[in-house]
LONU-317169 format. One record per residue (C-alpha): residue number from 1; residue in one letter; x, y, z. Coordinates in nm, 2 decimals. Example, Ala and Ser with C-alpha at 12.3 -4.5 7.8 and 13.67 -1.06 7.14 Angstrom:
REM residues 2
SITE / lopa / drenza / east / north / up
SITE / 1 / a / 1.23 / -0.45 / 0.78
SITE / 2 / s / 1.37 / -0.11 / 0.71
REM end
This chain:
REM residues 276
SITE / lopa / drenza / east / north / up
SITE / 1 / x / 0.84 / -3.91 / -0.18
SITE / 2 / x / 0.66 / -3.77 / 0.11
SITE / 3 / x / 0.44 / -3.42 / 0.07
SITE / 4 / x / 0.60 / -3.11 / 0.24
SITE / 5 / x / 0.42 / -2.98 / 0.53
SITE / 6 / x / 0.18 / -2.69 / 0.46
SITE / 7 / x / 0.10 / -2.47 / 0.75
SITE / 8 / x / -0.25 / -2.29 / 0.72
SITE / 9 / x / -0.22 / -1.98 / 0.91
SITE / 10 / x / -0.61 / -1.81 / 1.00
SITE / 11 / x / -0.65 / -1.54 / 1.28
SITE / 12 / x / -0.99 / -1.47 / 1.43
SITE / 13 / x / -1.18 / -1.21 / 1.63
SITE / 14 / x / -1.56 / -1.31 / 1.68
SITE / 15 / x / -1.53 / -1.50 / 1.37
SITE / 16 / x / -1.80 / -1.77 / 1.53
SITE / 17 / x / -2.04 / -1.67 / 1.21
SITE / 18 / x / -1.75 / -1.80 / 0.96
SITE / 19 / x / -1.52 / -2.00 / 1.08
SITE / 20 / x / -1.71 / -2.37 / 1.07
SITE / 21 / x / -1.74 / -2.35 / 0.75
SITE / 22 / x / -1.41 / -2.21 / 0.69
SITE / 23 / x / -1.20 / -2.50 / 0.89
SITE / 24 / x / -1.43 / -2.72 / 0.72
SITE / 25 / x / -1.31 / -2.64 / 0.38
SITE / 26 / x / -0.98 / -2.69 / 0.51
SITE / 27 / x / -1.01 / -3.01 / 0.62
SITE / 28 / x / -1.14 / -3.09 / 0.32
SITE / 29 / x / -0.85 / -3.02 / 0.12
SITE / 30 / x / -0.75 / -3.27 / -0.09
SITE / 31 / x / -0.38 / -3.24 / -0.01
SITE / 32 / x / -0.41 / -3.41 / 0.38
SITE / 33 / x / -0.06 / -3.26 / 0.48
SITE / 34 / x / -0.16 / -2.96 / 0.66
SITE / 35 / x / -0.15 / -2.80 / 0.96
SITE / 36 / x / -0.42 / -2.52 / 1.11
SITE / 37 / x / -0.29 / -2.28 / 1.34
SITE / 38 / x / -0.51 / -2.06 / 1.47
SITE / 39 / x / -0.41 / -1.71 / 1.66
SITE / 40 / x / -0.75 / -1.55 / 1.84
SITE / 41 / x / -0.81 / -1.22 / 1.96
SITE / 42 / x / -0.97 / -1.19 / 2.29
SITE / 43 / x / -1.30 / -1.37 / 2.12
SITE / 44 / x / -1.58 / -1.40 / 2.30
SITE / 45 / x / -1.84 / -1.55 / 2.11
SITE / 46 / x / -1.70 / -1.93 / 2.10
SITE / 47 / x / -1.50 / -1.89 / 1.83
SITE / 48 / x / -1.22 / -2.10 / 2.05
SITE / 49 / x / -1.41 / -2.37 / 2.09
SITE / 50 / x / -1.50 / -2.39 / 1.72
SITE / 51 / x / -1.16 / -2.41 / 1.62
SITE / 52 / x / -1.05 / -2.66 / 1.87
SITE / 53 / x / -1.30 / -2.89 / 1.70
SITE / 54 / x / -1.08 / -2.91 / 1.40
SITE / 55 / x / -0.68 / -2.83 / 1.53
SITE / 56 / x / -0.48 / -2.83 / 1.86
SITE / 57 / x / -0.29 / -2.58 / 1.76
SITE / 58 / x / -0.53 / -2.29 / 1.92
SITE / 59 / x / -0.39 / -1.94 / 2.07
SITE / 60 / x / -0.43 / -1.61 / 2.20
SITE / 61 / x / -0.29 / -1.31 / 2.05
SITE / 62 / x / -0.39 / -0.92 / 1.99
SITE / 63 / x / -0.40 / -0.67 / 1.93
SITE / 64 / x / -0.44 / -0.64 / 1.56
SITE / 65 / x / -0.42 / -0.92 / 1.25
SITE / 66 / x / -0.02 / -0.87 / 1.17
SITE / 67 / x / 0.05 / -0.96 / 1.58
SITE / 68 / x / -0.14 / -1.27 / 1.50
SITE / 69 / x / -0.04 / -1.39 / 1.19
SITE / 70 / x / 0.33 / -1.30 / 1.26
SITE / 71 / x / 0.24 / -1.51 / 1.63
SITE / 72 / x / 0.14 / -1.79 / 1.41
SITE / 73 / x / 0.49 / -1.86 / 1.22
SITE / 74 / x / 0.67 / -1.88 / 1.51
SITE / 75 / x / 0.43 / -2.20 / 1.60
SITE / 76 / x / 0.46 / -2.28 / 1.19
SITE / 77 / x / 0.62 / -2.62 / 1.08
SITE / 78 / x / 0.54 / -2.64 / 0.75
SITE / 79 / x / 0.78 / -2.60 / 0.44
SITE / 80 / x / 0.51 / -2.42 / 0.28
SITE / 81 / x / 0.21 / -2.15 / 0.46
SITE / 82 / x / -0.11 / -2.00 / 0.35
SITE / 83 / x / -0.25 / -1.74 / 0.50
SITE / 84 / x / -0.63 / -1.69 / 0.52
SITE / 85 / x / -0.88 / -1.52 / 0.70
SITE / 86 / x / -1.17 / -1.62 / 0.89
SITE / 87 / x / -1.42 / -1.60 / 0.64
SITE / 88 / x / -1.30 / -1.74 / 0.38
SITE / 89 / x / -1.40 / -2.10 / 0.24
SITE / 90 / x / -1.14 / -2.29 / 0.02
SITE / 91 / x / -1.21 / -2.50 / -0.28
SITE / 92 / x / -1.09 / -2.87 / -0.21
SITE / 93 / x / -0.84 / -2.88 / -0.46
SITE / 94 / x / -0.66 / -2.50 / -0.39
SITE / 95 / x / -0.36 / -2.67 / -0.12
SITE / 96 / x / -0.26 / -2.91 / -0.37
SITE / 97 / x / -0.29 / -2.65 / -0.70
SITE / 98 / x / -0.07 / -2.45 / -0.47
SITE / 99 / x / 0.17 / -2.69 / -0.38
SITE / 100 / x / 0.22 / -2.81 / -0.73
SITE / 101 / x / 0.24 / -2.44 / -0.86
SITE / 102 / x / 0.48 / -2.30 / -0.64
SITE / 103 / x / 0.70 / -2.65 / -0.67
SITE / 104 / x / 0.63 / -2.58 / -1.07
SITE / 105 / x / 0.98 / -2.33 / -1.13
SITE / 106 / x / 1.24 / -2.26 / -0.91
SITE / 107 / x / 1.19 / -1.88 / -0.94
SITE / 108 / x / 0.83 / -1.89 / -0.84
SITE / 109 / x / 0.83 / -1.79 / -0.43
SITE / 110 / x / 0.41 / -1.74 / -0.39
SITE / 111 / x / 0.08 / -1.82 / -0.55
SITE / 112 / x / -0.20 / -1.56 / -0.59
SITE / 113 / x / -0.55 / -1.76 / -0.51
SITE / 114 / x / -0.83 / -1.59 / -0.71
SITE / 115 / x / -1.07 / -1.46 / -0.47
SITE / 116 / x / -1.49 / -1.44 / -0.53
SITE / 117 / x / -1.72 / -1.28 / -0.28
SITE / 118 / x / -2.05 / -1.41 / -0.17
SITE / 119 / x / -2.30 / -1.24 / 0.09
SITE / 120 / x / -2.67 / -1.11 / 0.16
SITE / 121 / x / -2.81 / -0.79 / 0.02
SITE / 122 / x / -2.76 / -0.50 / -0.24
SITE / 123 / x / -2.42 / -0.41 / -0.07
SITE / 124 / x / -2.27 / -0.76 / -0.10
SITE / 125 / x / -2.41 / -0.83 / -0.41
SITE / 126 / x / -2.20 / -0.49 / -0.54
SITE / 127 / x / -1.88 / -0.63 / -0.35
SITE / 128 / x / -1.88 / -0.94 / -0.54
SITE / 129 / x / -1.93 / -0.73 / -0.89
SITE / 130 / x / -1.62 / -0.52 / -0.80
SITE / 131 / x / -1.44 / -0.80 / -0.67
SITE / 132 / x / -1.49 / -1.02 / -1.02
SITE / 133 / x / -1.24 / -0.73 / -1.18
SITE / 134 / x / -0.96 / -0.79 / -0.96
SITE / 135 / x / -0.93 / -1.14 / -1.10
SITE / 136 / x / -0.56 / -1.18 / -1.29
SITE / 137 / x / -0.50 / -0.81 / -1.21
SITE / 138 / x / -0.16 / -0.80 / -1.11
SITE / 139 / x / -0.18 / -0.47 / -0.87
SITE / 140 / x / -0.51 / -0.62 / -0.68
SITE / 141 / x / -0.40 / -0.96 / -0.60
SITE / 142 / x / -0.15 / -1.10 / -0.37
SITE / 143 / x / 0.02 / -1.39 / -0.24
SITE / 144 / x / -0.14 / -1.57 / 0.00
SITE / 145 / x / 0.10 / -1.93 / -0.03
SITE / 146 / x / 0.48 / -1.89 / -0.01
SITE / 147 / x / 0.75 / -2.03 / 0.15
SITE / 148 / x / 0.79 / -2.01 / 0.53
SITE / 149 / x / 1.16 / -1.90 / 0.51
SITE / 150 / x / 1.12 / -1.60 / 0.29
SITE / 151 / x / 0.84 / -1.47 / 0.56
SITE / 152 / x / 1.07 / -1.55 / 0.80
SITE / 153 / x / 1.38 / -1.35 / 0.59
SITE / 154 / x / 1.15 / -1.07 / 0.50
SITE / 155 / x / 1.06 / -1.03 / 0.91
SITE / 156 / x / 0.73 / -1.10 / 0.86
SITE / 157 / x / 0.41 / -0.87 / 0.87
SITE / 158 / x / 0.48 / -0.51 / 0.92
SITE / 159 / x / 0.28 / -0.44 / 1.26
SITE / 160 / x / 0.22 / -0.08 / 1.22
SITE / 161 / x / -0.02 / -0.20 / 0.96
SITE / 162 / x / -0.37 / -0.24 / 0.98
SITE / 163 / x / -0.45 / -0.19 / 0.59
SITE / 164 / x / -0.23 / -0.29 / 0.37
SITE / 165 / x / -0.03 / -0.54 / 0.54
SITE / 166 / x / -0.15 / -0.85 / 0.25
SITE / 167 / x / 0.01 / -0.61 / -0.05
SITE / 168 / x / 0.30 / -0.51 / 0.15
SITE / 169 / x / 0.41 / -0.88 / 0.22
SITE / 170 / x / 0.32 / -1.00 / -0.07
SITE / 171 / x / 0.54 / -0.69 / -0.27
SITE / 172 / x / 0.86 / -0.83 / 0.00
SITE / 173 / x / 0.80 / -1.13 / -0.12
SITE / 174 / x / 0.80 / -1.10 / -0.47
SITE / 175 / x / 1.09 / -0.92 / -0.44
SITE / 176 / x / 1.29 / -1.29 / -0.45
SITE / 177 / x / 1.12 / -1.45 / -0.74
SITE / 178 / x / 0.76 / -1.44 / -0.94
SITE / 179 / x / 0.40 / -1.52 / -0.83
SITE / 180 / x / 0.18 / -1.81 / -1.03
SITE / 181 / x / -0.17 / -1.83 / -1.01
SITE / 182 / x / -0.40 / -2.13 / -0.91
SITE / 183 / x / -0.73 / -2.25 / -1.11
SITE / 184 / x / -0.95 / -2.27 / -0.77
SITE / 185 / x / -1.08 / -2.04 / -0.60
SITE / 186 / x / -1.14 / -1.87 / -0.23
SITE / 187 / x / -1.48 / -1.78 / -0.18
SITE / 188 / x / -1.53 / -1.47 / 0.05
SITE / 189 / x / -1.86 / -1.44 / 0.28
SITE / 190 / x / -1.92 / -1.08 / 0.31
SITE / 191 / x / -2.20 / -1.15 / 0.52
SITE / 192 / x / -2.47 / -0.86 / 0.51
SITE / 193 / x / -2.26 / -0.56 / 0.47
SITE / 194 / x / -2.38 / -0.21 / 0.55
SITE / 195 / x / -2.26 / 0.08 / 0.35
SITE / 196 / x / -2.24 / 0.30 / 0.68
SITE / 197 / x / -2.00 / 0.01 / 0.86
SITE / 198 / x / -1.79 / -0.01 / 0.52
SITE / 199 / x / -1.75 / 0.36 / 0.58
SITE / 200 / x / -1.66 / 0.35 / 0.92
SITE / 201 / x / -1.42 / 0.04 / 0.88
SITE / 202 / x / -1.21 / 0.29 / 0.60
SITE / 203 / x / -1.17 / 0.54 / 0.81
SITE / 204 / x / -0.99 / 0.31 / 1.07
SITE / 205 / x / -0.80 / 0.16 / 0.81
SITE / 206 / x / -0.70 / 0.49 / 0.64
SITE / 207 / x / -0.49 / 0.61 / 0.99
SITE / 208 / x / -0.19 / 0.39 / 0.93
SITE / 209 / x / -0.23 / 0.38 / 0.52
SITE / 210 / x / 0.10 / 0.62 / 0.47
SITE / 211 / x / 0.28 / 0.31 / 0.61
SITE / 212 / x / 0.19 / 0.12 / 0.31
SITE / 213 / x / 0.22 / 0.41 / 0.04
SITE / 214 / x / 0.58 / 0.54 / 0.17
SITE / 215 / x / 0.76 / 0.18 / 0.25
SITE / 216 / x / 0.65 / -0.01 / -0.04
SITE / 217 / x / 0.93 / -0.09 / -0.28
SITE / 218 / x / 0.63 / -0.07 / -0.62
SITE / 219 / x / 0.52 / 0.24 / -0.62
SITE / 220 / x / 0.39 / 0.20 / -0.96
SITE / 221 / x / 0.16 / -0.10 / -0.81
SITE / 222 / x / 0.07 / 0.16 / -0.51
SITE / 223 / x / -0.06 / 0.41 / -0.75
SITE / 224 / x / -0.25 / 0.14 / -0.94
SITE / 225 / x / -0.41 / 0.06 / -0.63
SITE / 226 / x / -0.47 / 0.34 / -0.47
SITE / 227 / x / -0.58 / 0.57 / -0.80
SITE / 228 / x / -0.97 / 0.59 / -0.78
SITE / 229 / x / -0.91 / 0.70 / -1.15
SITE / 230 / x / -0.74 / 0.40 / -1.17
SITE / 231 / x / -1.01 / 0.19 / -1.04
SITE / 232 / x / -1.26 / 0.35 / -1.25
SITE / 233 / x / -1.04 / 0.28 / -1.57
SITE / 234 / x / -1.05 / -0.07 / -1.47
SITE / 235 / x / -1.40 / -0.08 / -1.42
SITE / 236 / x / -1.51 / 0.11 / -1.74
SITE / 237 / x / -1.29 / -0.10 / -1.91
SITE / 238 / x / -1.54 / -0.36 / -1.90
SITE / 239 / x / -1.87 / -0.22 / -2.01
SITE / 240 / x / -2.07 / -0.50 / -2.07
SITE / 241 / x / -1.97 / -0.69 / -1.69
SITE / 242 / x / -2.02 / -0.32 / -1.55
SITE / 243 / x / -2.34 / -0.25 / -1.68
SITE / 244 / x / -2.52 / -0.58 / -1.72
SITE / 245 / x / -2.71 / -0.51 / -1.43
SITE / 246 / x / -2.71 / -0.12 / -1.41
SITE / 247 / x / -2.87 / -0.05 / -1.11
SITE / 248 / x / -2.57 / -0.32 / -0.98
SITE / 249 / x / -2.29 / -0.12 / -1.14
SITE / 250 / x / -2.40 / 0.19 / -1.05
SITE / 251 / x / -2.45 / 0.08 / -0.67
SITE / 252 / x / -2.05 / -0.06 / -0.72
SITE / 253 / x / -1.92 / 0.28 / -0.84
SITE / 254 / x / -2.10 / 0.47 / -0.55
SITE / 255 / x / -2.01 / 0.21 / -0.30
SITE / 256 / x / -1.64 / 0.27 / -0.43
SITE / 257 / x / -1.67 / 0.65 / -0.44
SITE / 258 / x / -1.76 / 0.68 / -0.08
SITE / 259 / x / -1.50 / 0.41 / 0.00
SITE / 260 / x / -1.20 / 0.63 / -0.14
SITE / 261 / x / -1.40 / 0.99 / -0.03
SITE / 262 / x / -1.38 / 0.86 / 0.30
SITE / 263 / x / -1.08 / 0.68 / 0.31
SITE / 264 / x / -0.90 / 1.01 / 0.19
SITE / 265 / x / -1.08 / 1.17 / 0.50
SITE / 266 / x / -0.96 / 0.94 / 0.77
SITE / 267 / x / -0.56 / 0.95 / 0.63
SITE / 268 / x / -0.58 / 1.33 / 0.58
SITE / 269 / x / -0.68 / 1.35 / 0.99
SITE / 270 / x / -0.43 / 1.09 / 1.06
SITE / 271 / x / -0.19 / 1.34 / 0.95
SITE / 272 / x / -0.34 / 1.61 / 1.05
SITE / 273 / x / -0.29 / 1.45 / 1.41
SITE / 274 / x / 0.00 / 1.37 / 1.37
SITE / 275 / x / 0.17 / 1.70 / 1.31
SITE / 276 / x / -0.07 / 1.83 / 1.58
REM end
């Protein structure tokens, strides 16, 4: 029997840093029935010409992620997509463990991929602690392989999103069926990240966050994820993996506090704007 087509779905903006090495994980896959579509945002900083070293399927599309990666299943084939970002490396095996998974019961519509950060410096180093908890959480993963016609049923990306958007469609999705997990992972390169720019980036991502909170149809799994209590039971929870290198949990917790302070700011403007 011949595989199903999987369509791999990665949109870029200046992503020339990452992207080699994240097309070159997917041609790597050890299930060869794939597709790469790529939808670009006004790059300029070669990632285009990176990406047409390794698919055909190349486009232009803005002005935000959704735009793109909804842009990118009309051009979609594939019985099956995963969607990825542009920094992100995939195990060889992760295509096949998904196709096999989500082929595995007929009520299972998506597959989470476990997700493990990498990067340079203090800050990345405390990313990839906090990042290790989310593993087999239900409320902090989603769904990044699933069938292209329940994306296409559930219309897709919501594009008033720019934070968010991965829960919301994965919740849509889930919606039809259950979610399976695979063994491999994604490996995420957080580059060199500065607290000041993970600040800055929150408050952007904070002014369309109500979008997420007041459509989603969990708001039990919105609370979980959006608690800072929450976050902090989860992380307490785990003393030992917390605290095995103090000065690296305690540089987590801060990095998490400032991330919520400040994300509260930016969506307390946005309405504040709003109304005005």
């Amino acid at each position: 029997m011949n595989s199903k087509l999987v369509s791999i779905v990665v949109p870029t903006k200046n992503s020339a840093r990452t992207l080699d090495n994240c097309l070159s994980s997917l041609s790597k896959q050890t299930y060869k029935n794939i597709e790469i579509i790529l939808v670009d945002n006004h790059s300029t900083d070669g990632t285009k010409e990176i990406a047409r070293h390794y698919t055909p399927h190349v486009y232009t599309k803005g002005p935000e992620r959704s735009y793109q990666r909804n842009y990118a299943m009309t051009k979609a084939r594939g019985e099956y997509v995963c969607i990825i970002d542009s920094d992100m490396n995939l195990e060889p095996d992760v295509i096949k463990q998904c196709v096999e998974q989500i082929k595995s019961a007929k009520d299972i519509v998506g597959v989470i991929i476990p997700e493990e950060s990498f990067g340079t410096g203090f800050w990345a180093q405390c990313k990839k602690l906090e990042r290790s908890f989310y593993v087999g959480i239900p409320y902090m993963e989603a769904a990044r392989f699933f069938y292209r016609k329940d994306f296409n049923e559930i219309g897709g990306y919501d594009v008033k999103m720019v934070s968010g958007e991965d829960w919301d469609l994965s919740q849509r999705i889930e919606a039809k069926g259950k979610f399976t997990h695979t063994k491999a992972y994604i490996h995420h390169d957080e580059g060199k990240i500065s607290l000041l720019r993970t600040i800055q980036k929150k408050l952007y991502y904070a002014k369309c966050f109500a979008s997420y909170t007041s459509n989603s149809n969990d708001q039990k799994k919105v609370s979980q994820q959006t608690s800072i209590f929450g976050r902090y039971k989860l992380f307490f929870s785990h003393p030992k993996k917390l605290f095995r290198n103090p000065i690296l949990g305690l540089g987590m917790l801060f990095m998490k506090t400032c991330e919520f302070g400040f994300g509260g700011i930016g969506y307390l403007l946005a309405r504040r704007t709003k109304r005005g």
